[in-house]
N, C-alpha and C positions, 0 to 999 in steps of 0.2 A: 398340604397341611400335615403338622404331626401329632399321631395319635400314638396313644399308651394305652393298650386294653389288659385288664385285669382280670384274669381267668379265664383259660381255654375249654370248656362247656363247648355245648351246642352254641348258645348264644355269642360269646368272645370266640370262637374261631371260626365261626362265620360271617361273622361280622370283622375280621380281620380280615380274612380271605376277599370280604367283597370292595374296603377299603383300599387295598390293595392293589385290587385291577382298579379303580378310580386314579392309581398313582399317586395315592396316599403313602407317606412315610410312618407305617405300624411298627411298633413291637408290642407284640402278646406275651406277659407273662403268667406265666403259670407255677404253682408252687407244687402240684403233682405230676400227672400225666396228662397225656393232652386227651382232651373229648371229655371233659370234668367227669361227674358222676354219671351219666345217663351212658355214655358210653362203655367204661369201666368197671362201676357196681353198682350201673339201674337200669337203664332201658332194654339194651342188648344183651346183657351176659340174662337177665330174668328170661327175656325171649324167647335166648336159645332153651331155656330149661323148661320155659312154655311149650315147646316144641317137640321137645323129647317128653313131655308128659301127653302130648295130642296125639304122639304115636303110638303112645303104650293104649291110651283108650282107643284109639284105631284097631290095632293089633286084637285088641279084646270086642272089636265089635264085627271082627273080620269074618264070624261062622258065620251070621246076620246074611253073609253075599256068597257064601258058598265056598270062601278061601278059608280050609283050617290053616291054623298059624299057632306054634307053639312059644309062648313069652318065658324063658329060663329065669331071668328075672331082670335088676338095675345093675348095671355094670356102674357106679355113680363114680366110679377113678375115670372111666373114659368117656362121660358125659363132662365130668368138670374139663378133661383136656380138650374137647369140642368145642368148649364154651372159650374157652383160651386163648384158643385157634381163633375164634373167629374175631373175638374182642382185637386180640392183634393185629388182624389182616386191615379190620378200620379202625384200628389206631394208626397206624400207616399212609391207610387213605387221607388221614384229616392229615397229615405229615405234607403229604406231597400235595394235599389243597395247601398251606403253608409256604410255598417253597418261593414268595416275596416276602415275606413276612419274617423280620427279625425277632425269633424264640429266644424268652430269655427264664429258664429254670430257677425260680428262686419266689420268695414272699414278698408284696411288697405290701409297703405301711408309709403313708402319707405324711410326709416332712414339713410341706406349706400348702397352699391354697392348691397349684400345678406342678408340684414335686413330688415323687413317691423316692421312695428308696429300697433297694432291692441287689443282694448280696452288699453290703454296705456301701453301693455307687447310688448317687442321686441321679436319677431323672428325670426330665423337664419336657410338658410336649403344650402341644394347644388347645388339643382337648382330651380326657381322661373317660374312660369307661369302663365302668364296675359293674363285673358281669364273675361274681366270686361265689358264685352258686349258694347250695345250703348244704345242712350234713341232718343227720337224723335225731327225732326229739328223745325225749326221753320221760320218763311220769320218775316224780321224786314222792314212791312209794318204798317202803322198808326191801331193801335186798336189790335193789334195781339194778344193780351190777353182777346179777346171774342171769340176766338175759342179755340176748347177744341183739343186736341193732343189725337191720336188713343187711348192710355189710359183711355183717356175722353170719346171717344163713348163707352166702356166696360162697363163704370161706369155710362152709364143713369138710372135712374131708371124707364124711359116711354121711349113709341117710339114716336119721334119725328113725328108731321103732317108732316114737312119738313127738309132737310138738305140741306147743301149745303157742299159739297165737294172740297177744294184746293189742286188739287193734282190730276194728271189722273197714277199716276205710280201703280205699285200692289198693296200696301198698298188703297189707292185711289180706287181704283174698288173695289176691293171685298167688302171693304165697302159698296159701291154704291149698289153693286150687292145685297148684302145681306138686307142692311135697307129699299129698293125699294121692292124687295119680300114680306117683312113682313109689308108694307103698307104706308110707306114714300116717300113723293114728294121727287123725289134727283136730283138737277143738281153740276155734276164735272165740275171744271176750272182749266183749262189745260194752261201753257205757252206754251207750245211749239204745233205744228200744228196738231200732232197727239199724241194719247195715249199710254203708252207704250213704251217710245224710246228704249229701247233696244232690241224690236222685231220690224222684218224687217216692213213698212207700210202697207205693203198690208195684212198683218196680224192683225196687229194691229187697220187695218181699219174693218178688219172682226167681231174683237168684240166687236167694239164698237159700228158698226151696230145693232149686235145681241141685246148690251145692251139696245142701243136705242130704238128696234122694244118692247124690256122687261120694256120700263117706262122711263130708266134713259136719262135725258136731259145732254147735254154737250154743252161745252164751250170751243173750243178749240183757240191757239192762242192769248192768253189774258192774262195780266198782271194785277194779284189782286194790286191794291192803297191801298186802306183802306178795314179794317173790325168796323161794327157796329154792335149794337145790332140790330139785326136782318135783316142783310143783310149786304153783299159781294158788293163792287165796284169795277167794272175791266176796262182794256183798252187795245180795241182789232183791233189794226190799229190806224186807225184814230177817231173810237167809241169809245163811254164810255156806260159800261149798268152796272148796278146792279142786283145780284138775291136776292130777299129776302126768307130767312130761318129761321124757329124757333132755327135753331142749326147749329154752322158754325163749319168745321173742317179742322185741318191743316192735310195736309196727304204729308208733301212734301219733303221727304226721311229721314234718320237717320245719328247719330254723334256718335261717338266713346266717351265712359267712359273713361277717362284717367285716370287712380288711381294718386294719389299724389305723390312726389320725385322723378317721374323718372328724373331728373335733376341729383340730387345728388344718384341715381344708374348706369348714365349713359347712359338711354336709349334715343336712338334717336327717334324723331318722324317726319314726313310731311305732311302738308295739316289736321292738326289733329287727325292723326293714328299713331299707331306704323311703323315704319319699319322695316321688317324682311326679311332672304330669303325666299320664299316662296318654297323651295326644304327642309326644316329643322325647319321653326320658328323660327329660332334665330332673338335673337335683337341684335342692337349694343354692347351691354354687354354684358359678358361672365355670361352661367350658367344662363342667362334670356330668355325667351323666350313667345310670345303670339300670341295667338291662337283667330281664330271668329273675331267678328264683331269691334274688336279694332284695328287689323290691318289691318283693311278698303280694304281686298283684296277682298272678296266678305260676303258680310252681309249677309248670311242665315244658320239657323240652320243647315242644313245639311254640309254644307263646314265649321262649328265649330266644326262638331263632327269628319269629315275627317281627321282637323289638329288634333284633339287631339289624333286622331291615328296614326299620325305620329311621335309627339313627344313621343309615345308611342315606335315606333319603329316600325310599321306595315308597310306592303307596298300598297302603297295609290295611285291610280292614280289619281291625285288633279285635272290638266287640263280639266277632263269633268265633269263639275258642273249641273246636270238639274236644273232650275227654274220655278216653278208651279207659275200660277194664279190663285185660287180660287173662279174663278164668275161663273156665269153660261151665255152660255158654259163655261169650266173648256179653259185654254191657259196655252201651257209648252213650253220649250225649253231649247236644249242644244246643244254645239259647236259656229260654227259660224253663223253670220246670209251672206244671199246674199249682202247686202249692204257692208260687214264687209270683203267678201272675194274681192270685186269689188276694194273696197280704199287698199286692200293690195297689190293687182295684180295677183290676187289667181284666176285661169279658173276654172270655175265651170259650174256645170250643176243643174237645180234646178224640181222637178217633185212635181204638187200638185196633191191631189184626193181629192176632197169633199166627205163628210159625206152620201150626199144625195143619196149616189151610194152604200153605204154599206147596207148589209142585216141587220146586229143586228142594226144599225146604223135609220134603219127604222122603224124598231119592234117596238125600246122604244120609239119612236116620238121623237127623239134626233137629226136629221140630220142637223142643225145648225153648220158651220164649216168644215175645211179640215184640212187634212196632210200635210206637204211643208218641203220637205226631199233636202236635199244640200251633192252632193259629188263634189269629185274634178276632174275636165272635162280627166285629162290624164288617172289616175290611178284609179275612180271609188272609191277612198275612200272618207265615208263620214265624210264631216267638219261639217254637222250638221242639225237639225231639229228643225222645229216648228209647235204647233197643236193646232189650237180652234177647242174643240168641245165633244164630250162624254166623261168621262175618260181620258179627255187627260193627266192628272197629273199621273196617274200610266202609260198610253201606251207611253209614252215619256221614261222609264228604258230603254226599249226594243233597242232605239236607244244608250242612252248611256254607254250601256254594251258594243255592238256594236263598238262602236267609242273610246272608251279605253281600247276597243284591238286590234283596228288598223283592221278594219274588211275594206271592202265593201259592197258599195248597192249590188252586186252577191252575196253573203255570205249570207244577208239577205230573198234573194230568195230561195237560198237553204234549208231554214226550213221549212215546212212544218206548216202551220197555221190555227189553227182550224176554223170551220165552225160550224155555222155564227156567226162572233167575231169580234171586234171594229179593233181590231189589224191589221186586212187584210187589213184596209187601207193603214199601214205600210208597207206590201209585193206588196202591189198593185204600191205604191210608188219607192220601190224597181225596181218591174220591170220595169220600166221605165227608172230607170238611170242607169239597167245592161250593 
């Protein structure tokens, strides 16, 4: 069969790649570089800057054990070349996963129902997938165009004395998290009361604590008016305050890449995404179908590479999605939250364990944060979890392995968990809502 896939993403070139050994006839085209944005200017190059910020609070916690260590200061010329480095080495990788797969560099924009067009050549296949990722949104307040868009903080060439932050959502922190590390003033301005809406408050309030006690100032409850050069205007109530910043950034969520023609191929869209089932990725069109961050079902790398394996034909439990936050402490989550099962009418039961009770949790000077594990009050299945605190971006699997297979918090208990490991907050949680 011959396939056209629309954008090399996490989603479209791996879903080429796996086309491919099927002995499918692919070509992936791409209108930039290959690994869309998550490999280029989101997941990985943020990462690496995650990384070199975890050293530097390492470095500063190193008397704590006995090792002095003197920090000179940010070399930020030879962190960005780090960052470079490494973005290259797997752009290359995703190159040589490629290497059945006809790469074809150019835009394309849908001619008919199964024809795109791309450097002015028609192409025709049997089935079409739109996997054209998103780009970053934007608030059409006064001056919007003196802050620079996550792309833009990638591409400083210095670190800022100060930032200011629009946006308290993931994107929005970890920035925070990371530019405060490495030595910039940061305050985030948040609309809505708390940071984070899509983890439950009392979570959400946990790390923004953390972050706060770590430098980063916040703003929550406020409505940016204007951006100027060199300061943020907000209104928060019945106040108005300004923060000023050498560098203002929009961080205030993402919009779906629409390729051109879907009119004339038919595809339906709402609210600016495709629409699809989300059981198959189809679109309204026959033979089309898209995947990741364009059908606005959940924007993260990982839920574009899930659908690409379904349109693959793989079996995919899609429903449990974890979501990482990359600050320090690390916040993850997946299922439902307490809020979430309260407005459904879903009984549940909710069991925390902080950090500061675990053994390895203590070791690394890490105990910042808990566990908050969510089953269902009848049946002890869990709807879901959330975690600030060491590792939480990897000990967050654990859960939703768990929970797309339909387990229990008992089931949980019954593994055996090694000692002393971040994880046992997880069994410690467990027991609780046996």
């Amino acid at each position: 069969m011959k396939y056209i896939i629309i954008g090399a993403g996490p989603g479209g070139y791996e879903l080429a790649a796996m086309l491919s050994r099927q002995s499918h006839d692919v070509t992936l085209v791409e209108r930039d570089r290959l690994g869309g944005t998550c490999l280029n200017r989101g997941c990985i190059p943020t990462k690496v800057m995650a990384h070199a910020a975890s050293l530097a609070r390492s470095a500063a916690a190193a008397s704590d054990y006995g090792i002095g260590l003197t920090v000179t200061g940010i070399d930020f010329s030879a962190l960005r070349r780090r960052r470079d480095v490494i973005v290259d080495t797997l752009r290359q990788n995703v190159g040589m996963l490629l290497s059945g797969v006809n790469v074809v560099i150019g835009d394309a924009r849908f001619v008919a129902p199964m024809t795109v067009e791309v450097n002015g050549e028609s192409m025709t296949a049997d089935r079409i997938v739109i996997a054209t990722g998103s780009s970053a949104a934007s608030l059409p307040v006064p001056g919007a165009s003196e802050a620079v868009s996550s792309d833009g903080l990638l591409s400083l060439e210095a670190l800022p004395d100060s930032l200011a932050i629009i946006g308290g959502g993931v994107i929005g922190l970890e920035f925070a998290s990371i530019f405060s590390a490495l030595g910039s003033r940061v305050t985030v301005i948040e609309y809505f009361k708390e940071v984070l809406p899509q983890f439950d408050k009392d979570m959400a309030k946990r790390l923004r604590m953390s972050m706060t006690s770590a430098g980063v100032t916040f703003v929550t409850g406020a409505e940016v008016t204007a951006i100027e050069h060199g300061a943020v205007r907000y209104r928060a109530g019945t106040k108005e305050g300004v923060v000023e910043a050498s560098v203002t950034a929009m961080a205030v969520g993402r919009r779906p890449n629409l390729p051109g023609g879907l009119e004339v191929a038919g595809v339906e869209t709402d609210r600016g995404a495709i629409t699809v089932d989300p059981r198959t990725m189809r679109t309204s069109a026959p033979g089309i179908y898209a995947i990741g961050d364009v059908n606005g079902i959940c924007m993260l790398a990982h839920a574009a590479s899930a659908q690409a394996r379904i349109v693959a034909g793989e079996d995919v439990v899609a429903s449990v999605v974890p979501s990482v936050v990359f600050t320090s402490p690390e916040a993850s989550m997946a299922g439902m939250t307490e809020q979430q099962c309260k407005e459904a009418g879903i009984a549940c039961r909710t069991a925390k364990v902080p950090f500061r009770g675990n053994g390895k949790a203590v070791t690394i000077g890490e105990t910042d944060g808990m566990v908050k594990l969510i089953a269902e009050a009848e049946t002890g299945n869990i709807l879901g979890c959330q975690i600030v605190g060491p590792h939480a971006a990897d000990l967050i699997e654990e859960v939703a392995v768990a929970m797309a297979n339909g387990l229990t918090a008992a089931a949980l208990t019954r593994t055996i968990h090694p000692h002393p490991t971040l994880c046992e907050a997880i069994q410690a949680a467990a027991m609780m809502l046996k």
